[in-house]
C-alpha positions in Angstrom: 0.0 0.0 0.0 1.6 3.4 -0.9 2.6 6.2 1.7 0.1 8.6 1.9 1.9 12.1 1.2 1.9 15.1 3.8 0.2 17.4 1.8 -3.0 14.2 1.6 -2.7 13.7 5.3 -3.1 17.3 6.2 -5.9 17.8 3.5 -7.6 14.2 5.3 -6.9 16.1 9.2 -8.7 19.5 8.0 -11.5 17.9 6.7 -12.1 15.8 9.6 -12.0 19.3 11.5 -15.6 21.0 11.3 -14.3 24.4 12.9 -11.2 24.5 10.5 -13.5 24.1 7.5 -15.8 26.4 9.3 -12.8 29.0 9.3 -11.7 28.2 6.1 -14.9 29.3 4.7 -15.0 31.9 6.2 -11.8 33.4 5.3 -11.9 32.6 2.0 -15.4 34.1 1.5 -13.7 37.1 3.5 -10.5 37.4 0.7 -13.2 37.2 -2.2 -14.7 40.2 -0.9 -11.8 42.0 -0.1 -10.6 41.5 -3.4 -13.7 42.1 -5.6 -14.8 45.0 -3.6 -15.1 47.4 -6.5 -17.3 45.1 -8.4 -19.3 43.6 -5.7 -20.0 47.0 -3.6 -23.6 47.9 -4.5 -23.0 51.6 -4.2 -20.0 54.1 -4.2 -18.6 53.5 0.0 -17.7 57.3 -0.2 -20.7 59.1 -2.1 -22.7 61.0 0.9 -26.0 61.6 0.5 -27.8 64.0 3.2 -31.0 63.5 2.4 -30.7 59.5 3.6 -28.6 59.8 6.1 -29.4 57.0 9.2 -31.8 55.4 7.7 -32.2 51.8 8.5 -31.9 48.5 6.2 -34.1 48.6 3.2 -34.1 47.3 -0.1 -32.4 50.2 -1.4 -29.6 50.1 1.6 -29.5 46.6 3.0 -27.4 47.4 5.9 -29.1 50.9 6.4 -27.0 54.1 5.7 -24.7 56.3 8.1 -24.9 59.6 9.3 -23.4 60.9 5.9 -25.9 58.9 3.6 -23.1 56.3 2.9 -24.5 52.7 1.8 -23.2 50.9 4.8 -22.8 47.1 3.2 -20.8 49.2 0.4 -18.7 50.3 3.5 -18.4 46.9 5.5 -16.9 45.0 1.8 -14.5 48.3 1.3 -13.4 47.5 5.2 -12.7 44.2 4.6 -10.5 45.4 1.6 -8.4 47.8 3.8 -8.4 45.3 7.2 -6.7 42.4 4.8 -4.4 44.2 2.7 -2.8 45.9 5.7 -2.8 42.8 8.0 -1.9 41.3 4.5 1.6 43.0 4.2 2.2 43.6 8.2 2.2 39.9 8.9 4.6 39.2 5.3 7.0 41.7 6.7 6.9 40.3 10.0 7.0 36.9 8.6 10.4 37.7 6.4 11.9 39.2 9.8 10.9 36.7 12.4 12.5 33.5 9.8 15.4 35.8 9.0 15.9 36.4 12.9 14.8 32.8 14.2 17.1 31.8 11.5 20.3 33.2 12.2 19.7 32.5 16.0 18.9 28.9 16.4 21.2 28.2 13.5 24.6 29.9 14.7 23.8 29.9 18.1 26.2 31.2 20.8 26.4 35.2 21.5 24.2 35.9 18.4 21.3 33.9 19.8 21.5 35.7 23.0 21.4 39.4 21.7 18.6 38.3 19.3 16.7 36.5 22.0 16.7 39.6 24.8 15.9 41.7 22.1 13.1 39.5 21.0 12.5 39.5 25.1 12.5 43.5 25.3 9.7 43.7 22.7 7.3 41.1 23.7 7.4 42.2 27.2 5.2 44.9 25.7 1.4 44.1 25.5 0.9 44.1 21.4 -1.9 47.0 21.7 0.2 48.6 23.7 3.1 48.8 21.8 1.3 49.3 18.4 -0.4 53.1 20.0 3.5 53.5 21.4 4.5 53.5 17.9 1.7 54.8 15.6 1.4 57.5 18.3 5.3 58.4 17.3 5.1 58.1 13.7 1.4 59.3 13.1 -1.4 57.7 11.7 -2.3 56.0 8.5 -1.9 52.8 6.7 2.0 52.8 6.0 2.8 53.4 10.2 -0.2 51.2 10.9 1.8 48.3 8.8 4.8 49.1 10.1 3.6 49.0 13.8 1.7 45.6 13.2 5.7 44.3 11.9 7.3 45.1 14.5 5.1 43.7 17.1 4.3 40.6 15.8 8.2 39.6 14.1 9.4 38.1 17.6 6.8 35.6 17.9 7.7 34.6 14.4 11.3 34.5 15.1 10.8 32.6 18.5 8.4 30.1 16.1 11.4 29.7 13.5 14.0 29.7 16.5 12.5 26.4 18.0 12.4 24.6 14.4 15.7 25.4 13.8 17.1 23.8 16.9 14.9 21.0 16.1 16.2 20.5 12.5 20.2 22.0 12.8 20.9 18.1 14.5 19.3 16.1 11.8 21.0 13.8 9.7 20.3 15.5 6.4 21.9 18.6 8.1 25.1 16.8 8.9 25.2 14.9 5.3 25.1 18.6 3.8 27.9 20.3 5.7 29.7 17.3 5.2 29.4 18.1 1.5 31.0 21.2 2.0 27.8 23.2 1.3 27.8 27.0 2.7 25.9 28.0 5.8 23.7 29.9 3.4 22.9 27.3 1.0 21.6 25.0 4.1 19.6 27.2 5.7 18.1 28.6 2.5 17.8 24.4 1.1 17.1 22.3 4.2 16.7 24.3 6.9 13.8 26.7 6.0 11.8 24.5 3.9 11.3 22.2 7.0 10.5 25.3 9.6 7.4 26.9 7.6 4.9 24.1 8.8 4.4 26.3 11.9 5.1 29.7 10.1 1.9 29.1 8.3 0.0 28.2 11.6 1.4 31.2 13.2 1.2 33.8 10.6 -2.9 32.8 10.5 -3.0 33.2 13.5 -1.9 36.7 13.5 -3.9 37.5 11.0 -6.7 37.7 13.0 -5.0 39.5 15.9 -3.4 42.0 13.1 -6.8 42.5 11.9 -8.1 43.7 15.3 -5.4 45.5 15.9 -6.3 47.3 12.7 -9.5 48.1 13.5 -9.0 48.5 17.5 -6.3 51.7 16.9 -8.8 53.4 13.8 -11.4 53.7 16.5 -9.1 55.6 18.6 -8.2 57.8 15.7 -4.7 56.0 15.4 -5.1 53.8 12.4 -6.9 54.6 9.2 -7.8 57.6 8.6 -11.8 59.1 7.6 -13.2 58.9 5.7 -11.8 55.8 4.1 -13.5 52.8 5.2 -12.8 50.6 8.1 -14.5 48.9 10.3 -12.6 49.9 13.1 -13.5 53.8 12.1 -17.2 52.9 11.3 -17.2 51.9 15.3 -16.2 54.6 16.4 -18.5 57.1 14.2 -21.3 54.5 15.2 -20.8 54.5 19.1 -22.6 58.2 18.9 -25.2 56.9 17.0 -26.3 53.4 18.4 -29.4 54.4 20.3 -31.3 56.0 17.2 -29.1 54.2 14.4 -28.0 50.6 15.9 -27.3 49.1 12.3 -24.0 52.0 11.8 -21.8 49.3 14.9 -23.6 45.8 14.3 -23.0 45.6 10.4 -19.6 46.0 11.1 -18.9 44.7 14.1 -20.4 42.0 12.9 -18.0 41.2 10.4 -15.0 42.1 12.6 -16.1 39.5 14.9 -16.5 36.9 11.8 -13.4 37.6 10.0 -11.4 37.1 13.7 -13.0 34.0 14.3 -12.3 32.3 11.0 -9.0 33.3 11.0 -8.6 31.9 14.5 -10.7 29.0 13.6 -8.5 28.1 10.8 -5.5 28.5 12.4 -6.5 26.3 14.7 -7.4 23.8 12.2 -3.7 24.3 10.3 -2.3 23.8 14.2 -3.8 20.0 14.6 -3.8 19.4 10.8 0.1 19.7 10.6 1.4 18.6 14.3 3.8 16.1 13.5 3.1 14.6 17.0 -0.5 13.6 15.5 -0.6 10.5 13.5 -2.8 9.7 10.9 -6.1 7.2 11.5 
């Protein structure tokens, strides 16, 4: 009988996971939107129209319309747009610096491991909210200090991620067989060594997703993030918080889908987590 592949087995484990296909869904139904949000949108997000404004759901504005006459639904698929392209690019970045770091730390070891580490250690002493106003409220807001703020907190639990693998995989045979070789440091870390660390990169970085995305939206309503009247559901809260007695539908729509697009995320990654634990074996 032939050895089922990785790939099969993980594809078998997700299945078998309700939640996991539950957040898969979920988040794929979440990156259609983002991405076809010009041609899905039933109405211009940004086109104001006094003469509507707060009105509730209707056949004309399914989700009602804000205090400016803004189609909300139009509002909530442009939000999704902005929450996944920046949480999009923060976590890549973050990504490339947490393997690059991880890397070079579990790899070479000794003094370098132990500057990276307390530095890593420095930075996650911080609470991630915490550190993400710290530095928006230094650089200003908007979209390219709100990426760059995501980055920086969230590269040290990549790196600590890659760290761990590395140590694991540094020892193995296939390791030894290469420097043996005479291959370059380079060459095995870039061949070998990295290849066999992204299982729980991908687990992580999904993760993170989901806490980039609330980030996102938590720092726009505090007038940190992104900036009106571009829309966000983070900035829809906070223009809706005025308004919930008379105009409830401006913070459910969208609070709504903050809460949906956090839980698939977290859902999924979940799912990913069991799917591809090598300490699980097939049934």
């Amino acid at each position: 009988m032939p050895k089922k592949s990785s790939l099969s087995i993980t594809v078998k484990r997700i299945s078998k996971n309700k939640g996991a296909l539950v957040g898969m869904f979920i988040v794929i139904v979440i990156i259609i939107v983002a991405i076809t949000a010009p041609f899905i949108a039933p109405k211009d997000p940004y086109k104001q129209d006094l003469l509507s404004s707060l009105e509730g759901p209707s056949l004309n504005h399914p989700f009602g319309t804000d205090i400016f006459g803004r189609d909300v639904l139009s509002r909530v698929i442009y939000g999704a747009r902005t929450s996944v392209s920046i949480s999009f690019l923060a976590v890549v970045i973050a990504i490339l610096m947490g393997m690059i770091a991880g890397t070079l730390a579990g790899y070479f070891g000794g003094v370098l491991d132990e500057i990276l580490m307390r530095f890593l250690d420095i930075l996650m002493a911080f609470p991630d909210i915490l550190l993400a106003i710290a530095i928006v409220a230094a650089l200003g807001p908007g979209k390219s200090n709100l990426i760059i703020a995501i980055a920086v907190y969230s590269f040290p639990q990549f790196a600590r991620v890659m760290r761990a693998s590395v140590l694991t995989i540094k020892n193995s045979e296939y390791i030894e067989a290469a420097k043996a070789i005479g291959e370059s440091h380079i060459s095995i870390m870039i061949r070998y060594v990295v290849p066999n660390a992204l299982a729980p990169i991908i687990v992580q970085a999904t993760l993170r997703m989901a806490t980039a995305i609330l980030t996102i939206s938590g720092l726009s309503f505090l007038g940190l993030g992104v900036k009106p009247p571009e829309a966000e559901w983070g900035t829809d809260l906070a223009m809706a918080r005025v308004y919930l007695e008379i105009a409830p539908h401006l913070g459910i729509f969208p609070g709504l889908a903050l809460f949906l697009t956090v839980m698939g995320f977290n859902l999924f990654g979940d799912g990913l987590n069991d799917a591809l634990n090598p300490r699980l074996k097939d049934r």
